[in-house]
C-alpha positions as a printed Julia matrix, in Angstrom:
182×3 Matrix{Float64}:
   0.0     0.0     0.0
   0.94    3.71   -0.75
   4.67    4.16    1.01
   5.45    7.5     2.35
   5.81   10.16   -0.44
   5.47   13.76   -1.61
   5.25   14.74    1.7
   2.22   12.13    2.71
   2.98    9.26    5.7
   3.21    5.92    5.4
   0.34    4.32    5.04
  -1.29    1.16    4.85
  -4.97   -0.21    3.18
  -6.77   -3.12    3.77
 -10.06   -4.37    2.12
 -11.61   -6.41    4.81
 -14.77   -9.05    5.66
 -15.8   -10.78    7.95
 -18.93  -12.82    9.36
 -20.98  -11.3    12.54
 -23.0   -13.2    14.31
 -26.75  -11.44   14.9
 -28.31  -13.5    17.73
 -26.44  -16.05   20.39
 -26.44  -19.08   19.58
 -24.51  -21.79   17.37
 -27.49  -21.55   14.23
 -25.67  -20.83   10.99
 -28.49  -18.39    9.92
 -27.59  -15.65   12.68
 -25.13  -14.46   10.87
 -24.22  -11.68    8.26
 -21.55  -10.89    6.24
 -19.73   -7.54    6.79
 -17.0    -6.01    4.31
 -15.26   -2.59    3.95
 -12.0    -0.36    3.66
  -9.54    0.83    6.35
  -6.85    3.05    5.9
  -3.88    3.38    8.44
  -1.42    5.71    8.55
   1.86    6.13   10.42
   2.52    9.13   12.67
   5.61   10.79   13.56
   5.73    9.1    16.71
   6.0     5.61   14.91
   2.01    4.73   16.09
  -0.16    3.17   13.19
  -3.53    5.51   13.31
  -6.67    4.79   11.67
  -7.18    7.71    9.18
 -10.07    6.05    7.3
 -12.77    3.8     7.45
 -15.13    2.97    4.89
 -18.12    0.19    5.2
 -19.81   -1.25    1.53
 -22.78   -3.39    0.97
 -22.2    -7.14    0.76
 -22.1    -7.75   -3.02
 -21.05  -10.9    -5.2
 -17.29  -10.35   -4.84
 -15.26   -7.93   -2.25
 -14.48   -4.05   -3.68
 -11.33   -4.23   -5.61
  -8.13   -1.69   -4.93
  -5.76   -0.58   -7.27
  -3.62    1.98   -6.5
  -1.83    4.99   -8.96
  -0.53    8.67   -8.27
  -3.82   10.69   -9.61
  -2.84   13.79   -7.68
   0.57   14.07   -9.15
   2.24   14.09   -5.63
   4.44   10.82   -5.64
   2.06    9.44   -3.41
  -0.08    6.28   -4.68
  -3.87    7.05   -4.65
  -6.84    4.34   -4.12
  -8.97    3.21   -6.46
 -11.93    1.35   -4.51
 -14.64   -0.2    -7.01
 -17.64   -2.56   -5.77
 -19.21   -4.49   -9.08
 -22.06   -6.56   -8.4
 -24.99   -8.21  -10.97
 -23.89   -8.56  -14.8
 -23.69   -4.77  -15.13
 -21.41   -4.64  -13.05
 -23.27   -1.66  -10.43
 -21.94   -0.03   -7.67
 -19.4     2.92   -6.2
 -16.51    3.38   -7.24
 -14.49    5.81   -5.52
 -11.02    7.88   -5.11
  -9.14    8.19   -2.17
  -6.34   10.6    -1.94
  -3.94   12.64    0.71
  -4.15   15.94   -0.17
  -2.84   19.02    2.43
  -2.07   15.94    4.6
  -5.82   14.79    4.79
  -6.83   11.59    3.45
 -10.26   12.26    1.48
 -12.37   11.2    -1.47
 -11.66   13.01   -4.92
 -13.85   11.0    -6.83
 -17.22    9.27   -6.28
 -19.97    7.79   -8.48
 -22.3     4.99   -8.19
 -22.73    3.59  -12.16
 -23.61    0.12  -14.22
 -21.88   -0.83  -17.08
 -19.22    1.83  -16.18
 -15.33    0.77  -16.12
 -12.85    3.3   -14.2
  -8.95    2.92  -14.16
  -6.03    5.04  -12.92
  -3.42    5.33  -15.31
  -0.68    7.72  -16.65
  -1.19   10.3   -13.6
  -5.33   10.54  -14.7
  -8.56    8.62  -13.99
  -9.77    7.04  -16.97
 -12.94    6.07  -17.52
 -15.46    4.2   -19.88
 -19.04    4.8   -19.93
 -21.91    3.75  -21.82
 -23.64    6.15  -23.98
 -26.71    6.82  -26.04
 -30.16    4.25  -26.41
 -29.94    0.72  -27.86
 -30.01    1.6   -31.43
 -31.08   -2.46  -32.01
 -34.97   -3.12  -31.99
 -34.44   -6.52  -29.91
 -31.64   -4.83  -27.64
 -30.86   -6.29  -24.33
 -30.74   -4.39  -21.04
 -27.0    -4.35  -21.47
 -27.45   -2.54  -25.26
 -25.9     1.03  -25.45
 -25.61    3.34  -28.57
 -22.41    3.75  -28.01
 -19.0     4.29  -25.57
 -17.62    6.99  -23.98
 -14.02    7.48  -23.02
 -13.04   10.4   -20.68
  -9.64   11.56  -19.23
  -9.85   13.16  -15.53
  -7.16   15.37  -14.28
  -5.88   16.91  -11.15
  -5.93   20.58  -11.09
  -4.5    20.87   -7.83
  -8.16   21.25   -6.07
 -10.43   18.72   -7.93
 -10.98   16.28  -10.98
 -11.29   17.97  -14.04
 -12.21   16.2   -17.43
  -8.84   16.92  -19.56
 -10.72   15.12  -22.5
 -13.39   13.29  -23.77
 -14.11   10.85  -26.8
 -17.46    9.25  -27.58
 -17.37    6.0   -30.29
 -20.66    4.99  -31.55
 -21.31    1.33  -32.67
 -23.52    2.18  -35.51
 -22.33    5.25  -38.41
 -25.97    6.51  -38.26
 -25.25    7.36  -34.71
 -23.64   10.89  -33.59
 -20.99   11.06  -31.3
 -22.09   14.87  -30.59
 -25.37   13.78  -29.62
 -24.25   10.93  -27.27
 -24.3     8.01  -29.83
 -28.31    9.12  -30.49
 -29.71    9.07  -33.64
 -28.54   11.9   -35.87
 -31.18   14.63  -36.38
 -32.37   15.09  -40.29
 -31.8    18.4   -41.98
């Protein structure tokens, strides 16, 4: 986890889960599953403190961490995504240190959305635009969008944004809708 850098602490993530039981009692149904994120961090003193902590639903899988410098300060950033159900729903948040805070940056709850840090930005991939296909499933978008996010020092900014449709009689202006007749 992110090693002391650009000024920011040591410090140390865990995703975590565990099974608590609801009632006494040996009966297997008395209990329910509990998962989240902690984030420690090392103080001057030497002492481990914890600096976050950060509960999510039980879903099919545990969140997933990935770590990458977003804010441009040496100092790895989190990545924390929770997918569940084949559109893959749920948050997916940004955790940085910034003016020796630990906070989120980023925060969105989508489907069918894919986020990724990489080459000091957050990149993401979105869906765009209605099924253009009659017999579309519930998983049927008009098209993709790719966006760059930057740090401007204070916030996420989108540096850039490109939209690909999957039919030509879609318009990537309009979101990978129909094109409008003249």
């Amino acid at each position: 986890m992110p090693a002391a850098g650009g000024g920011a602490p040591e410090q140390l993530a865990v995703i975590w889960e565990r099974e608590v039981r609801t009632e006494p009692g040996r009966y297997a149904g008395n209990l329910q599953t509990e998962q989240g994120l902690v984030v420690w961090q090392r103080t001057a003193t030497r002492v481990w403190r914890r600096v976050l902590s950060r509960p999510y639903p039980v879903a099919d899988s545990p969140p997933s961490l990935t770590t990458g410098d977003v804010t441009g300060d040496h100092h790895p950033d989190l990545l924390v995504t929770l997918e569940q159900g084949s559109g893959a729903c749920g948050p997916r948040e940004i955790f940085a240190t910034v003016h020796a805070r630990i906070r989120r940056i980023f925060d969105r709850n989508e489907c069918e959305s894919f986020v990724r840090l990489k080459g000091g930005a957050v990149q993401l991939d979105e869906p765009v635009g209605r099924c253009p296909f009659t017999e579309g499933s519930a998983h049927c978008f008009g098209g993709e969008a790719h966006i760059v996010e930057r740090w401007n020092g204070r916030r996420l900014v989108v540096g850039s944004r490109r939209v690909r449709c999957t039919l030509p009689r879609l318009d990537p202006a309009a979101d990978c809708n129909r094109r409008k007749r003249p």
